[in-house]
C-alpha positions as CSV (number, residue, x, y, z in Angstrom):
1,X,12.9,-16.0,37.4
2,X,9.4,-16.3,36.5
3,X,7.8,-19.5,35.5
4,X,6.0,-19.8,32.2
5,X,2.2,-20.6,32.3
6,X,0.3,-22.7,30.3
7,X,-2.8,-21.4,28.7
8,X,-5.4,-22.0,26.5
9,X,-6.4,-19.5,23.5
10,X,-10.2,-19.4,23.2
11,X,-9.6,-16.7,20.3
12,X,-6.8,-16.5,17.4
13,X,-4.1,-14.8,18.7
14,X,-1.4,-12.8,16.5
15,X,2.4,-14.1,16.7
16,X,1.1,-16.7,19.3
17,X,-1.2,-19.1,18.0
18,X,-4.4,-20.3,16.9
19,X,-7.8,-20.9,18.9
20,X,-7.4,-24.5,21.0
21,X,-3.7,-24.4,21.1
22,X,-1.5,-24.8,24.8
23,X,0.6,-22.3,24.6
24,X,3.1,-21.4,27.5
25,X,3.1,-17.5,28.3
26,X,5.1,-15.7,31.0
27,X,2.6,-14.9,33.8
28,X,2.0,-11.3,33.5
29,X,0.9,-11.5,30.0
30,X,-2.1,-13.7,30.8
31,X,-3.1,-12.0,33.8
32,X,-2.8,-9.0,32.1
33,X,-3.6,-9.0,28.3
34,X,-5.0,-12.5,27.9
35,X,-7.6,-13.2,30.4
36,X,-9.1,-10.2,31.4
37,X,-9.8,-9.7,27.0
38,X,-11.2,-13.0,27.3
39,X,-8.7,-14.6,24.3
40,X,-7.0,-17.7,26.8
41,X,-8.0,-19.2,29.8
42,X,-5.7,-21.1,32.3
43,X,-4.9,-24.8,31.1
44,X,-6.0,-26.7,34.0
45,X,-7.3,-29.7,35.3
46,X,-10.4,-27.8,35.9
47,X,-10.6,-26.9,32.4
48,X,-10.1,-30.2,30.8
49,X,-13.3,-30.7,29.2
50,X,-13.3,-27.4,27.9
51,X,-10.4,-27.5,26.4
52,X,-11.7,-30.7,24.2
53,X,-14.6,-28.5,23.2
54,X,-12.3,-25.7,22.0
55,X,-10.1,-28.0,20.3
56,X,-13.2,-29.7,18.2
57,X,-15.0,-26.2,17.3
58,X,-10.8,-24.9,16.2
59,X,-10.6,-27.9,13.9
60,X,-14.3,-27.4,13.0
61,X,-13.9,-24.1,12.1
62,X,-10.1,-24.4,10.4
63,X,-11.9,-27.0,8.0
64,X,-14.9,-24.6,7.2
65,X,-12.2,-21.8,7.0
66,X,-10.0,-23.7,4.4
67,X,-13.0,-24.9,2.3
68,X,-14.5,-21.4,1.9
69,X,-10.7,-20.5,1.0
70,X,-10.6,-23.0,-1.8
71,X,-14.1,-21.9,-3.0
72,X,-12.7,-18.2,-3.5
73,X,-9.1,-19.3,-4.9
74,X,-11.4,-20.9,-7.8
75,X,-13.1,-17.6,-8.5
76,X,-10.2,-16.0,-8.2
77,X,-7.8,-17.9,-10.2
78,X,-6.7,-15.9,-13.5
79,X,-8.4,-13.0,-12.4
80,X,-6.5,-9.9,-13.4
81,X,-7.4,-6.0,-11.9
82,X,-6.3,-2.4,-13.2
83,X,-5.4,0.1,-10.9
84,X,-5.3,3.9,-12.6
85,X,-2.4,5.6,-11.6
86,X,-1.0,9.2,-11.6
87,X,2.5,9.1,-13.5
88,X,5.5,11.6,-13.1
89,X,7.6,10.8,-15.5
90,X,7.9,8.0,-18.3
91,X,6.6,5.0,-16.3
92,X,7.2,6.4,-12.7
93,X,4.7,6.9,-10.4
94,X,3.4,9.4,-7.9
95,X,3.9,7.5,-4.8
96,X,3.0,3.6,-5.2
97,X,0.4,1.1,-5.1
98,X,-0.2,-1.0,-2.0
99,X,-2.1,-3.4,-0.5
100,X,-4.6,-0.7,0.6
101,X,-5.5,-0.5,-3.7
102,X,-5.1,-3.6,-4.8
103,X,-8.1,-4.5,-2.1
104,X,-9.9,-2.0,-3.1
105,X,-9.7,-3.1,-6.8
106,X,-10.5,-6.5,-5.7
107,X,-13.6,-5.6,-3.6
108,X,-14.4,-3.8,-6.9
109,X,-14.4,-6.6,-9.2
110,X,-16.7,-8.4,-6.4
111,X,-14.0,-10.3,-4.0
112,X,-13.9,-9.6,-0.4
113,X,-10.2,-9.8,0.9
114,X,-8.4,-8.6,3.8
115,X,-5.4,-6.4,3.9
116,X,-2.9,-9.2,5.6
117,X,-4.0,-11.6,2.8
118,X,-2.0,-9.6,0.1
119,X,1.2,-10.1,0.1
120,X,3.7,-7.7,-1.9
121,X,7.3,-8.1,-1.9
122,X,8.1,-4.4,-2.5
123,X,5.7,-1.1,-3.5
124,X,4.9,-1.3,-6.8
125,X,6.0,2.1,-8.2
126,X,6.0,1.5,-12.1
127,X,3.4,1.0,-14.9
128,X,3.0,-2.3,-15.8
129,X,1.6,-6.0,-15.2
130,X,2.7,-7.6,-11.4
131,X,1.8,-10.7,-10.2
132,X,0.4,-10.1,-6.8
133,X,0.3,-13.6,-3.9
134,X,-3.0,-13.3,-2.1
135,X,-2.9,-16.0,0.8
136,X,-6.7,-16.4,1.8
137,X,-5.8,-19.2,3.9
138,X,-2.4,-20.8,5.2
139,X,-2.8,-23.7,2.7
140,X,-4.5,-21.8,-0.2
141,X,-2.6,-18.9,-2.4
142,X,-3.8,-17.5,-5.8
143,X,-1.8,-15.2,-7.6
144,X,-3.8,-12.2,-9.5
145,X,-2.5,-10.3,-11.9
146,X,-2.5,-6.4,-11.4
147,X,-1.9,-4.4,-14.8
148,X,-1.2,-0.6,-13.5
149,X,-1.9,2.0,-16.1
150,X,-2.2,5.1,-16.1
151,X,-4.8,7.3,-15.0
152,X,-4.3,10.5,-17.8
153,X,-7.3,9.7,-20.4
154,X,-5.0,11.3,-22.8
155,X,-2.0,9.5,-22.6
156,X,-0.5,6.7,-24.4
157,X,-1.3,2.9,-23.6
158,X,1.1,0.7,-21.3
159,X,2.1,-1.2,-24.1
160,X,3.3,2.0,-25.9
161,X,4.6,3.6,-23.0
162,X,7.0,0.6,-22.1
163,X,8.1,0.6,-25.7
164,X,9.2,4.3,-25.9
165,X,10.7,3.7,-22.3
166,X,12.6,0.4,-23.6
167,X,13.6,2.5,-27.0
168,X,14.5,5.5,-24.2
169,X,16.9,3.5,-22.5
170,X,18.8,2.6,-25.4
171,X,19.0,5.9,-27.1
172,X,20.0,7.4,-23.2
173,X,23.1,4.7,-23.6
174,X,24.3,5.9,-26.7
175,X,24.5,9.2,-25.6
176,X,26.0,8.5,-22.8
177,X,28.8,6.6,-25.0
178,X,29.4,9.3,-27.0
179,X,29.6,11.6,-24.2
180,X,32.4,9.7,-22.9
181,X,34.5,9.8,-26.1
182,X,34.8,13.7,-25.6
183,X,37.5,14.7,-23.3
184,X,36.9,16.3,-20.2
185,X,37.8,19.6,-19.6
186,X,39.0,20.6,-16.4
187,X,38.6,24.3,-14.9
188,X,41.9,26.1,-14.0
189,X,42.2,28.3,-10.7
């Protein structure tokens, strides 16, 4: 069996780790993804002194990385977005909202975001107001909140709509209840 190599990441590396680290890699993966892309090199006595350099410019840059984070999460915080949706039927939409949207809304309203910074536990495929986690670093979060309406100028507001839907629901119940009172009637062959 093969042994593990250590290496040094000059560049962040998904799933593996961040720039500076000593990470241990099977060999084939370094000789064949890592160092000819230039993201590790090997960790060496050779490269001793550069790996001390890497390891001050990662913690440099982490520090600048978190503060510019922190400066955004302030900006950020309480901000709420609308997204205009088509709906189908009562408060369903066509299709759902993703993260795709919801950065596109926030690049509207003047914040830059990436795609792997919003975090949604489920497509959002209803009307209404969500709280949305956007991680802009791995020690800042701000929530936003995302009010999803819909985008038929002529149609009622979200706060009517979830009313008739709530008032919906209860009538739909009742029916149902009487419904079941009646006896069923059962076809003869």
């Amino acid at each position: 069996m093969a042994r593990r190599k250590e290496v040094l990441l000059v560049q962040d590396v998904l799933k593996l780790g961040n720039m500076g680290d000593v990470v241990r890699v099977s060999p084939g993966y370094a000789r064949n993804y890592l160092f000819p892309y230039a993201l590790a090199i090997p960790a060496d006595s050779a490269h001793k002194r550069q790996i001390d350099v890497l390891r001050e410019k990662a913690a440099k840059s982490e520090a600048e990385r978190e503060v510019k984070a922190r400066a955004l999460a302030k900006t950020m915080q309480g901000m709420s977005i609308q997204i205009a949706a088509r709906v189908s039927h009562d408060n369903e939409l066509f299709g759902s909202i993703g993260t795709k949207e919801i950065v596109a809304a926030l690049a509207k309203s003047g914040v830059e975001v990436d795609g792997k910074q919003v975090h949604l536990h489920d497509k959002l495929k209803k009307l209404g107001k969500f709280q949305i986690d956007v991680r802009l670093h791995k020690n800042v979060a701000v929530q936003v909140t995302l009010e999803i309406i819909n985008s038929d100028p002529n149609a009622p507001t979200l706060s009517e709509t979830l009313a008739a839907s709530g008032k919906g629901d209860k009538a739909e119940k009742g029916e149902k209840s009487e419904k079941s009172d009646k006896p069923k009637k059962t076809q003869k062959a």
